[in-house]
Structures are given as C-alpha cells and as structure tokens.
NUZAKE-901656 format. One record per residue (C-alpha): residue number from 1; x, y, z. Coordinates in Angstrom, 2 decimals, padded with zeros to 5 digits, always signed. Example, Ala and Ser with C-alpha at 12.3 -4.5 7.8 and 13.67 -1.06 7.14 Angstrom:
2
+-----+---------+---------+---------+
|   i |    east |   north |      up |
+-----+---------+---------+---------+
|   1 | +012.30 | -004.50 | +007.80 |
|   2 | +013.67 | -001.06 | +007.14 |
+-----+---------+---------+---------+
***
This chain:
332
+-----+---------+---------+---------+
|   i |    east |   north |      up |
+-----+---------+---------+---------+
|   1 | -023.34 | +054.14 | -074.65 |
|   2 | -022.39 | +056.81 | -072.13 |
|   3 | -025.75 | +055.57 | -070.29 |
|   4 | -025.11 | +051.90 | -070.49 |
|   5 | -022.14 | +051.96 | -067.86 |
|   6 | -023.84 | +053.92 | -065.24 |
|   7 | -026.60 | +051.58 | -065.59 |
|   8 | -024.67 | +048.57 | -065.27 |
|   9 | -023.11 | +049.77 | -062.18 |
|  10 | -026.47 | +050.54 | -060.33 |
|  11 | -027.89 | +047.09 | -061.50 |
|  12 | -024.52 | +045.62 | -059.80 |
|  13 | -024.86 | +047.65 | -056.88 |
|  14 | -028.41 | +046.54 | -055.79 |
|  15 | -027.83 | +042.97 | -057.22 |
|  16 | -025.00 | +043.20 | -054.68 |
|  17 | -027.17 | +044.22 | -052.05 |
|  18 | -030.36 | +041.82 | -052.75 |
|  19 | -027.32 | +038.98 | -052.37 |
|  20 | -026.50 | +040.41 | -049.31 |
|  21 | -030.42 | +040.89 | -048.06 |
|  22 | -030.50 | +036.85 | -048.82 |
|  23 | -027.32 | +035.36 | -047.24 |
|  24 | -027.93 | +034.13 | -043.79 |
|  25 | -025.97 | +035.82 | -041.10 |
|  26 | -022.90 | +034.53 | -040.29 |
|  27 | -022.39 | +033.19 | -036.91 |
|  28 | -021.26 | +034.65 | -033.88 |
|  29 | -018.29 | +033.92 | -032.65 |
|  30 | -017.91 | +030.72 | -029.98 |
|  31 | -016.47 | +032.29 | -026.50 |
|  32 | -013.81 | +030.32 | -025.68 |
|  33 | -014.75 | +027.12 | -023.85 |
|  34 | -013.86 | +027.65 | -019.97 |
|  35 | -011.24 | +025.74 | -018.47 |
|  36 | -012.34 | +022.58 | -016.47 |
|  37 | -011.95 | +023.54 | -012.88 |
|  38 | -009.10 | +021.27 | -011.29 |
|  39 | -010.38 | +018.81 | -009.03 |
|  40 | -009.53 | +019.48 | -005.55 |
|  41 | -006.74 | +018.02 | -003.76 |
|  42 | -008.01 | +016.19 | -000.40 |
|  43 | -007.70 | +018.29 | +002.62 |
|  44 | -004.49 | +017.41 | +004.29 |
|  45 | -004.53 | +015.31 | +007.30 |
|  46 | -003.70 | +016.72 | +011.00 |
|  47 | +000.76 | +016.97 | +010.77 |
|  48 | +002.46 | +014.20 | +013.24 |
|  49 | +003.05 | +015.33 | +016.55 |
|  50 | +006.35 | +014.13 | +016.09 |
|  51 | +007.91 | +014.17 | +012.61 |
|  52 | +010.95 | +012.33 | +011.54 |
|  53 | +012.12 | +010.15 | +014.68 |
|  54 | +014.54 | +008.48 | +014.10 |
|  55 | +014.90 | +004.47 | +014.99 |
|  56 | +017.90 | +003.68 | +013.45 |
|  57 | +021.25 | +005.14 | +012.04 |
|  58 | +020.10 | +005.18 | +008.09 |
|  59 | +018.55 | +008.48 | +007.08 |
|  60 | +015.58 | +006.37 | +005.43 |
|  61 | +014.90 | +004.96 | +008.77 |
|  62 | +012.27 | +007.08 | +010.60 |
|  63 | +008.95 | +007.56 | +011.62 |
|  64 | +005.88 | +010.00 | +012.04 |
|  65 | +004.15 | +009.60 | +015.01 |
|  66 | +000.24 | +010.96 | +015.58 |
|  67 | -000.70 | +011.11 | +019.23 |
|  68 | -004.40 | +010.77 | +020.36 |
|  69 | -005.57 | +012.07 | +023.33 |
|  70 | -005.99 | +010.03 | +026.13 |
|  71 | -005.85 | +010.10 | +029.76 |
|  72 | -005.06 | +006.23 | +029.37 |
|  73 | -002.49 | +004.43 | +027.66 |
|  74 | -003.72 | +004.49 | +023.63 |
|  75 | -004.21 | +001.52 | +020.80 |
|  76 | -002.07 | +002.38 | +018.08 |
|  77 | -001.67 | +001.76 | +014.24 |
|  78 | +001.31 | +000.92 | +012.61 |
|  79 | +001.49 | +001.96 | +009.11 |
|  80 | +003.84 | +000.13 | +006.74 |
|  81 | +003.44 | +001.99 | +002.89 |
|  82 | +003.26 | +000.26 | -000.47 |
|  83 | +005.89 | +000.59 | -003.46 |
|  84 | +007.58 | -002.72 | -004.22 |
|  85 | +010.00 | -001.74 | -001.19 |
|  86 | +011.38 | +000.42 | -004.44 |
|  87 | +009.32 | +002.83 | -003.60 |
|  88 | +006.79 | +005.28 | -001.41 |
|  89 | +005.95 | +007.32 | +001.75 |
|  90 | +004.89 | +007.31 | +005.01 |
|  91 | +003.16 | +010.85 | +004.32 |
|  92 | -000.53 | +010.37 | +004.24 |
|  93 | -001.14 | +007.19 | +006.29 |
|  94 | -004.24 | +005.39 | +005.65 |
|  95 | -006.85 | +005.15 | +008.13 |
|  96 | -005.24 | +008.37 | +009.91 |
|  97 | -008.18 | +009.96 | +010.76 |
|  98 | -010.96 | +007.65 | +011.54 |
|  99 | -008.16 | +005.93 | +013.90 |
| 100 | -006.95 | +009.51 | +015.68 |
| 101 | -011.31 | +010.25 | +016.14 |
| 102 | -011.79 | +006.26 | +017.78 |
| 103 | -008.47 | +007.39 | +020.51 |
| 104 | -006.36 | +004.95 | +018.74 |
| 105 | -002.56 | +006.81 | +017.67 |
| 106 | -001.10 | +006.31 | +014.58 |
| 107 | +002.84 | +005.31 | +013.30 |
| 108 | +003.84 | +005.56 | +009.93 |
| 109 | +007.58 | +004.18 | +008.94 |
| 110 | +009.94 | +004.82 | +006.52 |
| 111 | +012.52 | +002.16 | +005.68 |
| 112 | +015.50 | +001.25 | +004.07 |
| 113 | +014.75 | +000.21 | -000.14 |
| 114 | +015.75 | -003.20 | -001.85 |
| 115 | +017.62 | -000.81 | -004.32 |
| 116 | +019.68 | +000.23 | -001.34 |
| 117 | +020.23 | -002.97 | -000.45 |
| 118 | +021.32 | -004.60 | -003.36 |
| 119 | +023.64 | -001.55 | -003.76 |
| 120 | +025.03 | -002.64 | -000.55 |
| 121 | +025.27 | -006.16 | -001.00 |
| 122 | +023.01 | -007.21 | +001.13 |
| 123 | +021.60 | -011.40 | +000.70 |
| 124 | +018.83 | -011.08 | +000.67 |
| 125 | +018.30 | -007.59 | -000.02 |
| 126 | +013.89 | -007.77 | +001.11 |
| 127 | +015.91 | -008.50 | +004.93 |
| 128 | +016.27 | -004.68 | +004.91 |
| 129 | +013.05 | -003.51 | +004.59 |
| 130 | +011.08 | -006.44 | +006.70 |
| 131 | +014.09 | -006.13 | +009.12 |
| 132 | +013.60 | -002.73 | +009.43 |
| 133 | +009.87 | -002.64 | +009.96 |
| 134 | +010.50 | -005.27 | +012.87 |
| 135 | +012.84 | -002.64 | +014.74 |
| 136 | +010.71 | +000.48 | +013.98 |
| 137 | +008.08 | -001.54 | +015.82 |
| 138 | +010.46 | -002.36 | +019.06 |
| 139 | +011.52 | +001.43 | +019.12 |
| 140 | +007.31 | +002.35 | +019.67 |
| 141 | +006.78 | -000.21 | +021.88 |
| 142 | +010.22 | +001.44 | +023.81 |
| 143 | +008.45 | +004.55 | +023.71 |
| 144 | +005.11 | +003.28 | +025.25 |
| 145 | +005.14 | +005.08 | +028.13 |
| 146 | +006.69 | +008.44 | +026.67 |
| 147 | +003.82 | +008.49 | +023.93 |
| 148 | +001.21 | +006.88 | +025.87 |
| 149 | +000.68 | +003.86 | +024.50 |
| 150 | -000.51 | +000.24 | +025.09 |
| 151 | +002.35 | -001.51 | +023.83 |
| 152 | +000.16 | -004.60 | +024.01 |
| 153 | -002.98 | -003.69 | +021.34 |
| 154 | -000.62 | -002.89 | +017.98 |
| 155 | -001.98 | -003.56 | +014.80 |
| 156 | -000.28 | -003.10 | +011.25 |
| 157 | -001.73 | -001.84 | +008.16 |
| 158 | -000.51 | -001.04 | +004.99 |
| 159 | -001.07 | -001.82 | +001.10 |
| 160 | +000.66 | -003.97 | -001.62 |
| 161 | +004.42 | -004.47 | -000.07 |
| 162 | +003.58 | -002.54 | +003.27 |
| 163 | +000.69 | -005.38 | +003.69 |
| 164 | +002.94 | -007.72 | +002.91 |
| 165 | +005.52 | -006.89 | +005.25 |
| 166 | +002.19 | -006.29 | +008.16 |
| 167 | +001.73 | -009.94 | +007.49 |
| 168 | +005.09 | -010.80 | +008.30 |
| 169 | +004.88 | -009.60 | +011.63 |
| 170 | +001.84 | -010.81 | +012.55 |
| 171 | +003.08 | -014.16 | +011.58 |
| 172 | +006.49 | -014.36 | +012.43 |
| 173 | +007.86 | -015.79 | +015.94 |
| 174 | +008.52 | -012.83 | +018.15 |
| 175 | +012.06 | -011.70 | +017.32 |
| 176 | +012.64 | -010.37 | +020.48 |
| 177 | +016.13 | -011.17 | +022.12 |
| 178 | +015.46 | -010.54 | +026.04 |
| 179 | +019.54 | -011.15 | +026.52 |
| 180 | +020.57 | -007.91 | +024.89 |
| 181 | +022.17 | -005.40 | +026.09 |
| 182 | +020.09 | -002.74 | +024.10 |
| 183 | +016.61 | -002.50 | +025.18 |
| 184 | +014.43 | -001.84 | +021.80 |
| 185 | +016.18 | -004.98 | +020.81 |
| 186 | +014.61 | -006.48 | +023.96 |
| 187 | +011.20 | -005.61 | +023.03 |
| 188 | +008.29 | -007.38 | +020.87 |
| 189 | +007.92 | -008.07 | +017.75 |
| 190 | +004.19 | -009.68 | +017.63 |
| 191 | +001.18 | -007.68 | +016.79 |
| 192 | -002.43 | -007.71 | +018.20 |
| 193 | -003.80 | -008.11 | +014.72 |
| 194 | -003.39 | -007.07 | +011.20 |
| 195 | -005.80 | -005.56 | +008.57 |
| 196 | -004.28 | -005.11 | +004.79 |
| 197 | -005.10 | -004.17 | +001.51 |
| 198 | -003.63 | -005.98 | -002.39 |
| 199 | -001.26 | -007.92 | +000.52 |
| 200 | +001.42 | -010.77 | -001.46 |
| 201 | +001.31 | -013.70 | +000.97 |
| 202 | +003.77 | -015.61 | -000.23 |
| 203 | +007.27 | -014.93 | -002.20 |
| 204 | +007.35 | -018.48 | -003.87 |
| 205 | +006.97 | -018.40 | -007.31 |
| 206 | +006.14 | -022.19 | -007.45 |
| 207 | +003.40 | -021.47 | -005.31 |
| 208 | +002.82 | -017.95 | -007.32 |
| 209 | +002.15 | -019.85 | -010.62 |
| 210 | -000.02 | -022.48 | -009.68 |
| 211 | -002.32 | -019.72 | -008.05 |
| 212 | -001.88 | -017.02 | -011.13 |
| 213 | -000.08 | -018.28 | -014.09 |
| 214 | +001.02 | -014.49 | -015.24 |
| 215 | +002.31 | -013.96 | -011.96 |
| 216 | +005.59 | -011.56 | -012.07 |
| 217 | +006.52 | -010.15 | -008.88 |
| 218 | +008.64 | -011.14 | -006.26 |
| 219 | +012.16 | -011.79 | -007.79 |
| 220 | +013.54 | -008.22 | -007.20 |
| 221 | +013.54 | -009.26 | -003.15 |
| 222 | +015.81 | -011.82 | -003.42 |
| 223 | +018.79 | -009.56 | -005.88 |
| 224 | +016.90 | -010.54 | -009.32 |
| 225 | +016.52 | -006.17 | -010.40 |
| 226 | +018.79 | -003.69 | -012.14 |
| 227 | +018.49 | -001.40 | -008.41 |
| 228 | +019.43 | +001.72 | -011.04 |
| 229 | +016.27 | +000.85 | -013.25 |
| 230 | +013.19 | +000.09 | -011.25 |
| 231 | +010.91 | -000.38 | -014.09 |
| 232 | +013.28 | -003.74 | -014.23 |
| 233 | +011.64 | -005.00 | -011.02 |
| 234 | +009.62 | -007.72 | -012.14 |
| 235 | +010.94 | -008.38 | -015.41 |
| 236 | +012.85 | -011.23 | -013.66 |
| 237 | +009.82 | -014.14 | -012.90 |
| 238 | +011.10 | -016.83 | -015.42 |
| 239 | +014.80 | -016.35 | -013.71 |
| 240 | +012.91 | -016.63 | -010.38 |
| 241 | +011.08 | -019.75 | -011.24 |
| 242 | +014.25 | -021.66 | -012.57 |
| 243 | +016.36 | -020.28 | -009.31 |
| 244 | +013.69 | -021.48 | -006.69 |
| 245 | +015.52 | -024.34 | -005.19 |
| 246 | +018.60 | -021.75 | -004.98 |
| 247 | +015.84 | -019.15 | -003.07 |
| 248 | +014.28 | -021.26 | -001.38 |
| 249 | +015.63 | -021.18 | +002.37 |
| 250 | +015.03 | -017.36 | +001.76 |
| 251 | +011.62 | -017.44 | +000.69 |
| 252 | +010.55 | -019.55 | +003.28 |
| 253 | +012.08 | -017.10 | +005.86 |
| 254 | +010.21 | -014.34 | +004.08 |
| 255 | +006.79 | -015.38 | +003.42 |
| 256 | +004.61 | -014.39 | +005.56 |
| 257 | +002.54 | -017.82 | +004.72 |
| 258 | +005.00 | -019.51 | +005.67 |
| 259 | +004.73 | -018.60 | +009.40 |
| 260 | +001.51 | -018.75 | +010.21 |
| 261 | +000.54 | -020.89 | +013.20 |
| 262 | -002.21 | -021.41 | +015.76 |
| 263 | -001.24 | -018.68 | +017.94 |
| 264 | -001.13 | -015.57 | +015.65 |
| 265 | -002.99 | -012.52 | +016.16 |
| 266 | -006.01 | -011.85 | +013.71 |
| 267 | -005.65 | -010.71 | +010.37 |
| 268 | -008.08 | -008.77 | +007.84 |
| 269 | -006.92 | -009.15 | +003.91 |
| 270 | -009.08 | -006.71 | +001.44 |
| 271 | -008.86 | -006.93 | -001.77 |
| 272 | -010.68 | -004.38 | -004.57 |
| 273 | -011.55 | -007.99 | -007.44 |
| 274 | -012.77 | -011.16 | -006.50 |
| 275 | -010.19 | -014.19 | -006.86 |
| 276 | -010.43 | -016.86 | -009.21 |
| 277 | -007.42 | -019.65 | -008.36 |
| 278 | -005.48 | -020.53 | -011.44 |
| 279 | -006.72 | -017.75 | -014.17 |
| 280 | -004.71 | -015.14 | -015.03 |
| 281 | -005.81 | -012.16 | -013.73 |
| 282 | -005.68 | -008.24 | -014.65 |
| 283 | -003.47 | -007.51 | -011.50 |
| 284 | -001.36 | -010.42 | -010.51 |
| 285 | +000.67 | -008.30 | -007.98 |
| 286 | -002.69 | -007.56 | -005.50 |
| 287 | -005.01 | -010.41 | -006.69 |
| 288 | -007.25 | -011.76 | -003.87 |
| 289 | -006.02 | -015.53 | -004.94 |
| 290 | -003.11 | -014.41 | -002.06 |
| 291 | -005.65 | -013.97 | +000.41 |
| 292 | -007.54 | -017.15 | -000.31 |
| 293 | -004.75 | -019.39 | -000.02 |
| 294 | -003.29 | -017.41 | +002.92 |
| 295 | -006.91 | -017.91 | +004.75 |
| 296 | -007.27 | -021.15 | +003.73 |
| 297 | -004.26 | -021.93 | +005.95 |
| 298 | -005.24 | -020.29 | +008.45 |
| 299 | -008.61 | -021.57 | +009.30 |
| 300 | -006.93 | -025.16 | +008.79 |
| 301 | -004.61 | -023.77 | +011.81 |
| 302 | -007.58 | -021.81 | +013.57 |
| 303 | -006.19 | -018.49 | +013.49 |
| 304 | -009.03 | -015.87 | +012.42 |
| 305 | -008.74 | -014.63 | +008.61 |
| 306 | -011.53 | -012.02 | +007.09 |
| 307 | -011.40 | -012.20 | +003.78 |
| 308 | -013.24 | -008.94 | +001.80 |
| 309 | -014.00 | -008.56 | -001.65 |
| 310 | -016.68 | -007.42 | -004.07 |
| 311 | -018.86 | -009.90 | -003.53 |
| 312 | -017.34 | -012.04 | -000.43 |
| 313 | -018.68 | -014.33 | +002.17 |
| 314 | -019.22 | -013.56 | +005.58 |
| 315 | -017.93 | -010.12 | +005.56 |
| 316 | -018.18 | -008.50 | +009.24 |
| 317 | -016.14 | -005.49 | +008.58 |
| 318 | -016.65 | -003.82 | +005.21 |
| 319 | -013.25 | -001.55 | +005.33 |
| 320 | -009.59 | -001.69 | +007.22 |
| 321 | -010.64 | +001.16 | +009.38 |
| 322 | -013.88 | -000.71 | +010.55 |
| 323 | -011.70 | -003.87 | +011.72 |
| 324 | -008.62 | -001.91 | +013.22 |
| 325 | -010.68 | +000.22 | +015.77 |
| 326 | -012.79 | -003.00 | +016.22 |
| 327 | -009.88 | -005.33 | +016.91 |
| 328 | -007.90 | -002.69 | +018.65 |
| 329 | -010.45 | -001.01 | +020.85 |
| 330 | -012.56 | -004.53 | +021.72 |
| 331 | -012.91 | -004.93 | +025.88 |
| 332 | -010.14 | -007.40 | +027.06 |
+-----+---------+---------+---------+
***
C-alpha cells in the first residue's frame, strides 16, 4: 500500500505529460488589426485674393473673389452654391482651378437664406436669395475695371439651388435700371452663358408632377417650411399642389423656364442619371427630367441647350469646366 500512491502519482504525472505531448499548440495571439488609414482630404484650393467683400448691408451678403492673371481684361465665373437656399458655402467653388489655369477669374457668393426670409416676412421669401444673386452680379460687373475683368463674358455655375438660381439669370430680362442714382443698380444683369449641375427648372408643382410624380421640392420658396426646422423643407408638396393658383404669379416670376426666350445666352444642364419623363425617380430634387423639358423649350425658341447625362445625345462638352472655358474664352 505505501507503494501504490507513489505509483499512482508517477503514472499521473507522465499521463499528464503524454496529454500535453498530444494537444496541438494553442495559437498565437492575433496583433491587433491596424487602423484603416483616413482617406485624405483634397488639397485645398489657392485662398481668394479678396475674401469677404461685401455687396450689400446683410452680413450673409458677400463674396470671394479669385483673380487670374492677365495683362487683359479676364472671363470670369460666377459661382452660385447648392443647399435648398437653407443651406451651404461659397468655400470651395467648383471649377476653381481648371478656370484660374484657362485665365478665366472666379466669384463665389454668399446670400441671404429663405429661413431668413421667412423670419423676416418676406413674400416670397426665394426673392431674397435670387434677388441677391442678381446684385452680387452688378457689384462685379462695377468692379470690372478694379479686378480686371470683361464685364461682358460672365458665366454662372453652380449645383442643385445655386443652378437653379444660374438659370434665372441667364433667363431673366436684364434687371438693370439705367435711371438710378446708384451705379451697381445701373449695371447688368444678363450672363454670357450658363453651365449647371442637378439644376430645378421650374418651381411649378403642376408642371413638377406631370414630369416626376414623387416630386417634393419647391414649396419652402414660396413660405410653405417651419424656417426653425429645415428637415421640414419639403415636407410641404401636397400643400403646394392645392395652393398653386394662390402661387402662381410667384412661380412664374421665379422659374427660370418661365423666361426663356430667343435671345438668351447659352446654357449647359448636367445631370449624374438619365431622365425618364413621368416615372418616379430615386432623386426627384436633381432629376435630368428638369433639363429635358427646360431644353425642349429652348430649342423650340432657338436658344442653345447641352444636355449631359450618362448616356446622352450629342454631347460636345463632357464636364461644366469643359463648356465654361469653351463658352467663355471662344474668339468674338
């Protein structure tokens, strides 16, 4: 007996280690997986050679300016940014660079929100920001000599509500008043030609539904938005459908299809998804169905309309920067 328990214990010792000998290894820890590196931010653009100028008395009502050099008077874009009007910046213009390397210099406005204006009770409160654009415009062309600028070759740019607003000048009869006694006033409003991106043609939501039956934007210009709750903006398109006839002498004023006529400047309308008239589509707000009912006015009137989209007809100029510096910098 006093031999049995050491020999149990050896027995348990090497069964131990035979169990051991047999187990596979167990595997090596995993080094921590490496964080993914963060994609990097485009390089900034060149800073305006003029930040901030002011063209009105509203603190939202200013401008960045971006000379090119020239020993002659320059082209120039004027940049109109996106957002609803609820929204956006003039930082970061597009087409910036590719215009500033073809000599052309660049504008980019701020301008006052339809928040703001229905705030202020302003009828209709989209007057603000369209109204707004149109002066920014007379203040460069007021400046053409000081900046160096052909006041003649302006083109407008911009995407979603900036395009829209682009169109509107290009359209719209020159709201210049030559009788006033302040001289920006005095100066144009019209446009050498226009080149857009997801533009909104029209503000008519008749005319919205029969193109894209889940249209939803464009009451919030004309008052129908809670201005403290933007994601209210276009939460309103039934309302705006019953209240057309009540609209209506404001959206013909501000749609930009409703101006168009035989002698306005050429216009470029890009859109990233082919139209198809009467389907609902995945983005109502920047479908190309706008830009084929804008052009098909146009060519009835004979003004020139380029229409671009995957898979368009009779594309000449595959981006807005292509047709700008073509249109602006084409020999008289």
């Amino acid at each position: 007996m006093k031999h049995t328990l050491p020999l149990l214990a050896a027995l348990s010792i090497i069964g131990s280690q035979v169990l051991n000998a047999q187990a596979p290894a167990s595997p090596p820890a995993l080094a921590p997986k490496a964080p993914k590196a963060a994609r990097p931010a485009p390089p900034p653009g060149p800073p305006p050679t003029m930040a901030n100028v002011s063209y009105g008395p509203d603190e939202s009502q200013v401008m960045d300016f971006y000379k090119a050099e020239s020993a002659k008077p320059t082209p120039l874009l004027f940049f109109i940014h996106g957002g609803g009007w609820v929204a956006g910046s003039k930082a970061n213009p597009g087409e910036l660079k590719d215009c500033l390397a073809a000599g052309i210099s660049v504008v980019s406005i701020e301008y006052r929100f339809i928040q703001k204006a229905i705030l202020a009770g302003q009828k209709p409160p989209v007057e603000w920001p369209l109204h707004d654009a149109a002066r920014a415009l007379q203040f460069v062309r007021s400046k053409a000599g000081e900046w160096n600028i052909d006041k003649e070759r302006i083109g407008a740019s911009g995407g979603s509500a900036g395009a829209c607003s682009s169109l509107w000048l290009a359209f719209h009869p020159d709201m210049a008043d030559p009788k006033s006694t302040d001289p920006i006033a005095r100066e144009s409003t019209r446009l050498w030609c226009a080149a857009v991106n997801g533009a909104q043609t029209s503000l008519d939501p008749k005319e919205l539904k029969e193109w894209t039956p889940n249209s939803r934007y464009g009451g919030h210009a004309f008052g129908l938005m809670d201005p403290n709750n933007l994601r209210d903006r276009d939460t309103h398109f039934a309302e705006f459908l019953e209240k057309r006839e009540t609209f209506l002498p404001w959206i013909k004023e501000y749609s930009p299809i409703e101006h168009v006529s035989k002698d306005d400047p050429s216009v470029g309308l890009y859109y990233t998804v082919a139209p198809s008239i009467g389907e609902p589509q995945k983005d109502p707000t920047h479908t190309a169905n706008y830009g084929v009912k804008l052009q098909e006015k146009c060519k009835a009137l004979g003004v020139d309309c380029e229409l671009v989209y995957p898979g368009a007809p009779d594309v000449k100029h595959k981006s807005i920067a292509l047709y700008l510096i073509d249109k602006l910098k084409a020999m008289k």
